[in-house]
C-alpha positions as a Markdown table, in Angstrom:
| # | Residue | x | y | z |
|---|---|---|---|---|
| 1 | Unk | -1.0 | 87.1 | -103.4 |
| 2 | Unk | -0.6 | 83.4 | -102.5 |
| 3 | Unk | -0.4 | 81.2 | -105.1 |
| 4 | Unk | -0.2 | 77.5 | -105.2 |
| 5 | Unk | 1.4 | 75.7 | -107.7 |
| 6 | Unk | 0.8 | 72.3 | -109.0 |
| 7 | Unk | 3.0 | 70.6 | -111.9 |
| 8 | Unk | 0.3 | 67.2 | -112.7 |
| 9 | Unk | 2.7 | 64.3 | -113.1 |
| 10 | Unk | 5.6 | 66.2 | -113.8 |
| 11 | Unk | 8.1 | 68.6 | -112.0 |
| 12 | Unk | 7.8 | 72.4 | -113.5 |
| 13 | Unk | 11.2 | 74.6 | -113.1 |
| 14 | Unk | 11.9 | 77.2 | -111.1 |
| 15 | Unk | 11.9 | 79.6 | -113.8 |
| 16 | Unk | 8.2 | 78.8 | -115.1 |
| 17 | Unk | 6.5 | 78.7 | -111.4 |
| 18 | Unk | 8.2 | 82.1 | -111.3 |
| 19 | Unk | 7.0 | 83.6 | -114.7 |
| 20 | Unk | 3.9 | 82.3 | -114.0 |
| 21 | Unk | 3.5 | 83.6 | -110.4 |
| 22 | Unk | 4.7 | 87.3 | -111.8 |
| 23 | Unk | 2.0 | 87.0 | -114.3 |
| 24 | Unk | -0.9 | 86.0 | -112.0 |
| 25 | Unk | 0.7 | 88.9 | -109.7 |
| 26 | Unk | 0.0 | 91.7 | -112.1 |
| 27 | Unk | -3.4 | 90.4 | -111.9 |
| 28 | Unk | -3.8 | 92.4 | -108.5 |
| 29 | Unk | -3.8 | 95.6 | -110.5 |
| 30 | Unk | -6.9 | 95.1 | -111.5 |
| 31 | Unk | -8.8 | 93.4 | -108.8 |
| 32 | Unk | -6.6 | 93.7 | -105.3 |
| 33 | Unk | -9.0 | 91.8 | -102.9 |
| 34 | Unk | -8.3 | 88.3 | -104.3 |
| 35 | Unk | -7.8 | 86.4 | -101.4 |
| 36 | Unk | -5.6 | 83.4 | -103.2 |
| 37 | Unk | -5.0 | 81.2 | -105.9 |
| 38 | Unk | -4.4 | 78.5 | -107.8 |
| 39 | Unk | -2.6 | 77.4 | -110.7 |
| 40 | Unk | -2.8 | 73.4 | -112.5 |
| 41 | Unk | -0.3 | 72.5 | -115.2 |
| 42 | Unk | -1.1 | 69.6 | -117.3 |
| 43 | Unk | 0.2 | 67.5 | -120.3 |
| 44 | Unk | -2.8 | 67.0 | -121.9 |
| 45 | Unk | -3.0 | 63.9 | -124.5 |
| 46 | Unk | -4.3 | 66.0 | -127.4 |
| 47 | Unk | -2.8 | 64.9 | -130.9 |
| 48 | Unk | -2.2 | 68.2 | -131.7 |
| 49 | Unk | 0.3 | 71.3 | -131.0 |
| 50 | Unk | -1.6 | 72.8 | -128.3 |
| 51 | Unk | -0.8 | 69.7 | -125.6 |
| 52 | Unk | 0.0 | 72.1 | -122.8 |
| 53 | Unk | -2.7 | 73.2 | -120.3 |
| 54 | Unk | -2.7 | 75.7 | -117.6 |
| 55 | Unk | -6.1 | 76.3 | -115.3 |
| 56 | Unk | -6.3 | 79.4 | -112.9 |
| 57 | Unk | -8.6 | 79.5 | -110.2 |
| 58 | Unk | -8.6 | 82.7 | -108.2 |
| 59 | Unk | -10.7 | 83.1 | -104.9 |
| 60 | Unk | -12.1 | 86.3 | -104.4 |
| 61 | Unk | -14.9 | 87.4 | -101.4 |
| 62 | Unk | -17.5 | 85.6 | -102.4 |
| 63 | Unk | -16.8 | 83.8 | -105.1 |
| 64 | Unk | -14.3 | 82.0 | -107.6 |
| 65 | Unk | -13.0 | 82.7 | -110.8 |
| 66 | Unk | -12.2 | 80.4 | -113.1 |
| 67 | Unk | -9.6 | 80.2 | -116.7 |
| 68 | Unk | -8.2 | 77.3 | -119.0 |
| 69 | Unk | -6.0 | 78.0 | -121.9 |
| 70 | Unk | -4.3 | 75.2 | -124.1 |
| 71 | Unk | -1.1 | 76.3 | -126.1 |
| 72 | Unk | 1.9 | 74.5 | -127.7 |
| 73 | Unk | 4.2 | 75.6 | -124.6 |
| 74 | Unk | 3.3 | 76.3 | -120.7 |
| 75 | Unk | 4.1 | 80.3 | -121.0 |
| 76 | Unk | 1.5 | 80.8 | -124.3 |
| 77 | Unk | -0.7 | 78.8 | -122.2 |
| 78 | Unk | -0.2 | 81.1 | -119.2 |
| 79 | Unk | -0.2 | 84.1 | -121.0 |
| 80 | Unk | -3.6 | 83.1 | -122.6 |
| 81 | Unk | -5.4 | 82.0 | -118.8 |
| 82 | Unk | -4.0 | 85.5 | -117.7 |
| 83 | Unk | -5.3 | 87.4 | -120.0 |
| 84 | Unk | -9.1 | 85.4 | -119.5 |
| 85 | Unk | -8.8 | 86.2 | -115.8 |
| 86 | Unk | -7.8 | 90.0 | -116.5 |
| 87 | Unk | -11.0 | 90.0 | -118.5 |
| 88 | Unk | -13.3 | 88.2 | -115.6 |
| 89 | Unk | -12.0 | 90.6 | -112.8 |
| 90 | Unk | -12.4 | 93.5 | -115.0 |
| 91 | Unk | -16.1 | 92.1 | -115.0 |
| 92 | Unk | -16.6 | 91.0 | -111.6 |
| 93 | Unk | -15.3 | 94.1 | -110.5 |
| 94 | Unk | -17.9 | 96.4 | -112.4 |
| 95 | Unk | -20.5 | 94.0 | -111.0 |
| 96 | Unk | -19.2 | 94.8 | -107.2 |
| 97 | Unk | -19.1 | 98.5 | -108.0 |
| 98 | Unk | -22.6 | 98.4 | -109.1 |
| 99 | Unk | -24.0 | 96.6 | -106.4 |
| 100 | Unk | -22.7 | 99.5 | -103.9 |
């Protein structure tokens, strides 16, 4: 799948664009006609523990689908926006299969 990273005013490492993009990867598995992606990491300015945010946005025929998970570090917050898009494809999936 193509996947488009973007680090928001900072630069991310090699090896969290790459456990991010093997995540997002597995997603396939579930769905396999998503057509590309996104993927925003953020500082966010929250006082608390959970200052890390990541946002997928996966295009698929016909529409978009959409996560947002904050977490003390980039890879809980990843892990967390994963598993919220392994539940909507699960969904949008069902919904295809009982438009057919």
């Amino acid at each position: 799948m193509k996947l488009q990273m973007h680090s928001i005013h900072f630069e991310a490492d090699r090896q969290l664009t790459d456990f991010i993009q093997q995540k997002v990867d597995k997603l396939e598995t579930f769905y396999d006609r998503v057509v590309e992606g996104e993927v925003f990491l953020k500082h966010n300015n929250n006082d608390g523990t959970a200052n890390k945010t990541v946002e997928i946005k996966l295009y698929v025929p016909g529409s978009t689908l959409f996560s947002k998970e904050d977490a003390p570090s980039f890879e809980a917050a990843a892990d967390a926006a994963v598993e919220a898009m392994r539940r909507q494809l699960k969904k949008f999936k069902q919904k295809q299969l009982a438009h057919n």
